[in-house]
Every structure is written in C-alpha cells, then in structure tokens.
N, C-alpha and C positions, 0 to 999 in steps of 0.2 A: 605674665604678671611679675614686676617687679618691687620691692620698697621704694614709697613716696617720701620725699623728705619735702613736706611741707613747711612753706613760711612760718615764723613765728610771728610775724605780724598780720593781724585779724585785720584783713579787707576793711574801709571803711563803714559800706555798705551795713553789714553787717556787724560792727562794733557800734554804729550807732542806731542807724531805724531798726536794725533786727532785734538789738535789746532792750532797744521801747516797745516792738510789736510781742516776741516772746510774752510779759505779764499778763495783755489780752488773750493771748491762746489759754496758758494758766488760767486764768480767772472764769475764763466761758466753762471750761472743762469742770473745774470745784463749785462752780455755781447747779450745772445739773449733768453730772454724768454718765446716768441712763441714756438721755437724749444722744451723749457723743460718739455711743458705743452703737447706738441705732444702725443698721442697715444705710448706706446712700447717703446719711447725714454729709452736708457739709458747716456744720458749725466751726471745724476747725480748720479750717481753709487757710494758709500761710500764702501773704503775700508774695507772688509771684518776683515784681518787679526787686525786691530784695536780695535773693540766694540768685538770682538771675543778671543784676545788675551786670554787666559788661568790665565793671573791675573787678568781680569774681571772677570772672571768666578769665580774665586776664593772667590773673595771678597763677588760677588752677592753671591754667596753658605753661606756663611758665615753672611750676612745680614739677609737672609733669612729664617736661619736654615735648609740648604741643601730640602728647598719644595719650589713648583712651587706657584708662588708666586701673582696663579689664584684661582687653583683649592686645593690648602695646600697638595698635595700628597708628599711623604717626602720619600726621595733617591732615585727619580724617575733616574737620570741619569746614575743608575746600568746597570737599564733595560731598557732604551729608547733614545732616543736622548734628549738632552739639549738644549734650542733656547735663544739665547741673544735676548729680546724682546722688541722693542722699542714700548714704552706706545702711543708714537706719531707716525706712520709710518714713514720709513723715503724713502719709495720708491714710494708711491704713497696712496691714503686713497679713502676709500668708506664710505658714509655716510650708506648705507645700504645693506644688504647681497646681493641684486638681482640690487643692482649699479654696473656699470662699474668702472674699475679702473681708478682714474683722477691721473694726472700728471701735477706737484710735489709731490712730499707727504714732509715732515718734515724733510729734508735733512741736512739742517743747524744744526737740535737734531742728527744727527746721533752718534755723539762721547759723547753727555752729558751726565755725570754719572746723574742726575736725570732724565732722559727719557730712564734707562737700565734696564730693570729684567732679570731673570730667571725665563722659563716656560717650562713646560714641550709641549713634540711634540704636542698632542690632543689638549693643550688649544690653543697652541701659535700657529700651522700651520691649522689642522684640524678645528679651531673654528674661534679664534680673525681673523688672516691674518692679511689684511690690514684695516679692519674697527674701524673706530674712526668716531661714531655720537655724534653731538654737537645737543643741543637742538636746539641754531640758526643757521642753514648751513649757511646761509648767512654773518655769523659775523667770519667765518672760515678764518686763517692766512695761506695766500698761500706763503710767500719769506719769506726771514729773516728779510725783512723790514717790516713788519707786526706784530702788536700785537698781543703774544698770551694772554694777559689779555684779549679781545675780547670776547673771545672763551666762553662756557658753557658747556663745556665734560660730557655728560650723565655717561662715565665710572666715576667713581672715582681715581685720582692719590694715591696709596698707600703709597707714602712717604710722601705724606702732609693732605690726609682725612684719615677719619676712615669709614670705610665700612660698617659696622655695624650701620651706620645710615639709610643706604637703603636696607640692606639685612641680613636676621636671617633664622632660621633654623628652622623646623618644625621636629623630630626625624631627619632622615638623608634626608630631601625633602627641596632645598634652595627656600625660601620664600621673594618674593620681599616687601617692604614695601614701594616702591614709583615707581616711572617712572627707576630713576637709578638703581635701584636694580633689575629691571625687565631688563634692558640692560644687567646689569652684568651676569642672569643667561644666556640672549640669544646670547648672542657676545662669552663668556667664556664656553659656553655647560654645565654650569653647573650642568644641569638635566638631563643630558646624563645616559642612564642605565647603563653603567658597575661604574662612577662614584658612583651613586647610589646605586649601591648593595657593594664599597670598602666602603663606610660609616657607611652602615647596619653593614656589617663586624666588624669595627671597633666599635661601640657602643655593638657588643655581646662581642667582644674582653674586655673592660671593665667593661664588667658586670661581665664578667668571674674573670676578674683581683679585682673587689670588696667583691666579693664574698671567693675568696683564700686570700686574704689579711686579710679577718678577721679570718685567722683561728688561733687558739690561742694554741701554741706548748709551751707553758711553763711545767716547772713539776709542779705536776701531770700533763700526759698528757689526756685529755677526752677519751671516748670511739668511741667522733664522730674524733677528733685528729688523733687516732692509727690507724683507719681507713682510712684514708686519709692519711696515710703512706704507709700503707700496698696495696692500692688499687694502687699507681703509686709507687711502688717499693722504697722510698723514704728511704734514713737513716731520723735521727734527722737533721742530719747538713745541710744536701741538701734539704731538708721539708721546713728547716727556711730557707735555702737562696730563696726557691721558693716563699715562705710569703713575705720575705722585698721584693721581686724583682716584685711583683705583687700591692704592698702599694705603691713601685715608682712610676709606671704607673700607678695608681690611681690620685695620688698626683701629678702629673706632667701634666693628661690626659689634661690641659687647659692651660699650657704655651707656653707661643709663639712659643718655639722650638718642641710642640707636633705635630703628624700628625693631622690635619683636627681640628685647634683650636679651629676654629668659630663655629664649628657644639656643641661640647662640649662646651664651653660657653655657647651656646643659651640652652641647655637639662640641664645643668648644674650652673644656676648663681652664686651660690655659693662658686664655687669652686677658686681657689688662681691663678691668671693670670702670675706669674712670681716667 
C-alpha cells in the first residue's frame, strides 16, 4: 500500500448525477430512519451506474497507476474483475469480520470522489467487504448529520495518510508496526498465500533484472558478455535492448507507478520513489 494522489477534479459522473442523487438518499433516510437501519432493507440503494460509470474507472485507473489500490497488484483488471470501492461502505458496515451487517452504512459517501478507489476482486469482495473498524465503535457516524471527524478508522485513507507509518515489509511478508497496520493486513488479506508467493515472484524478478542490467556490451565485448549472447540467441542490438530494458525495471522497481511499491521500498530504501 502506497499514498494515492488523487485528481483534484471530480469525475463528471459524479459532480453532476451523483450530487442530484446524494439529496434522495438524505431525504428517504430523515423521512423514516427506523425503516433504514432495518435488517436486509434496501431503501438506500446508490445508483450503481454512477460511482461505476467507466469515467470513474478511468480516472481511479489513472490515479492509481492501473494497481489495486490495497494490495499494489498492477493490470489486475485484464484478468479479474475491477471493484469501485468505497473506503466508507456505503450499504451497510461491520465493525468486525464475525459482525452482522448493520444498516445504514455510508450512503451519503456514495458518489464522493474521496471515498472511491479501485480494487481488485480478492481485496475488495473476498477480503475488505463491508468492514470499516474504528478504534471507537461508539463515536461511529450513522446519517449524513453526523460527524465523520468523530470517527478514528483503524484503516488508513490513502488519499490523505501514508501508510507506511503502520505497515512495511519484511522480504515479501507485510509487517504490521502498530494496531493499524495490523488491520490493514487482516481487513485487506494481505498475507494471503498466493499474494505472497506474486511478491516472492516479483523480488526474483528484480534480482534477475539487476543482475542483466549490469552486464556491460560495450566493444570489446568480454568473454562473460559473448556468452550471454550466444546463450539466449541474442544479436548485439537485441542484447543491449535487453540491458536497458532490465536497468528500467531496475530503476523504476520503487515508483509509484511500479507493481507492489511498498514491498520494494521497504527491501530497498535507497532506491529513487519517483
């Protein structure tokens, strides 16, 4: 998990039909709020085709650097489905995994571009769901007449915290360093085995990539050089492009836009973040 630096410009989508539709959610909820707090109810049901619209999507992709924006997995949406993920629930919230679902949940966030990410299926459906633990359940904002300053979110918002004050890396093993970074791993799956073995992957992947990148194809070329031509079928010309193109993803393996940044920062401190 990295800091998101989202747009400052609010999707249209959502600058306009979402702050027509927001007053309706308001208004059902103050007209009879027993009814919303109901068990199953769906009175407060947020239009889909809005927080979903494909210029969200777009923009979150783009914020992001096309990775889920839990677990840093990067072009997941080739292969999986893609979840607009609301940081707040907006259909009802669990304080804890083995809680029932309570009703409302964060309805009034439904359309806020700061309460949108993109996640991938495992984090966002398989893991997060609906749970949002606050250190104090009790100081919890149930209406839109409610402060969320109140609140004390175990998770971290990534558009306004840095994450990395509650959670680092141990090789490819996420490591809590407080109460919230121990949320993060267990709300988010973080330490999910197949997560853990695309990490491992990736850290051989740059070993690999540090190792070709120094190899040195100048003329004269060495004896260890001509050999590491001859051994993957290489001209000169395709050898060097395989050099720079391994020095990139070197040099790159810690910017924001890389797969699984934080894991690389934390093995890596040195390395150039942008």
């Amino acid at each position: 998990m990295i800091r998101i630096i989202k747009s400052a410009t609010v999707p249209v989508p959502l600058a306009t039909r979402g702050s027509t539709d927001r007053p309706r959610l308001e208004k059902k909820y103050a007209a009879d709020p027993a009814a919303c707090q109901v068990p199953g109810n769906k009175l407060l049901e947020a239009r889909e085709g809005i927080y979903k619209d494909e210029r969200v999507k777009l923009q979150l992709r783009i914020d992001q650097h096309d990775k889920c924006c839990y677990c840093e997995t990067k072009g997941f949406a080739a292969t999986s489905y893609e979840a607009v993920e609301h940081f707040r629930p907006k259909g009802g919230y669990q304080q804890a995994a083995s809680d029932p679902l309570t009703k409302p949940g964060y309805y009034w966030l439904a359309y806020e571009w700061h309460n949108l990410y993109l996640a991938c299926t495992r984090c966002n459906t398989d893991y997060k769901g609906n749970l949002f633990p606050l250190r104090y359940p009790a100081a919890r904002a149930h209406s839109h007449a409610d402060a969320l300053s109140m609140e004390e979110p175990l998770l971290p918002d990534l558009a306004t915290e840095d994450p990395t004050r509650h959670l680092t890396f141990r090789e490819n093993a996420a490591q809590a360093l407080d109460a919230r970074g121990q949320a993060c791993i267990d709300v988010f799956g973080l330490d999910r085995p197949a997560l853990i073995k695309q990490r491992q992957d990736h850290l051989c992947n740059l070993h690999n990539a540090r190792i070709v990148g120094a190899f040195d194809l100048s003329a004269p070329l060495s004896t260890r050089a001509r050999k590491f031509l001859r051994d993957f079928g290489y001209t000169l010309a395709e050898g060097k492009q395989v050099v720079a193109n391994a020095k990139q993803q070197w040099t790159e393996a810690a910017f924001d836009s890389a797969q699984f940044a934080s894991m690389v920062r934390a093995k890596f401190p040195g390395k150039p973040i942008n």
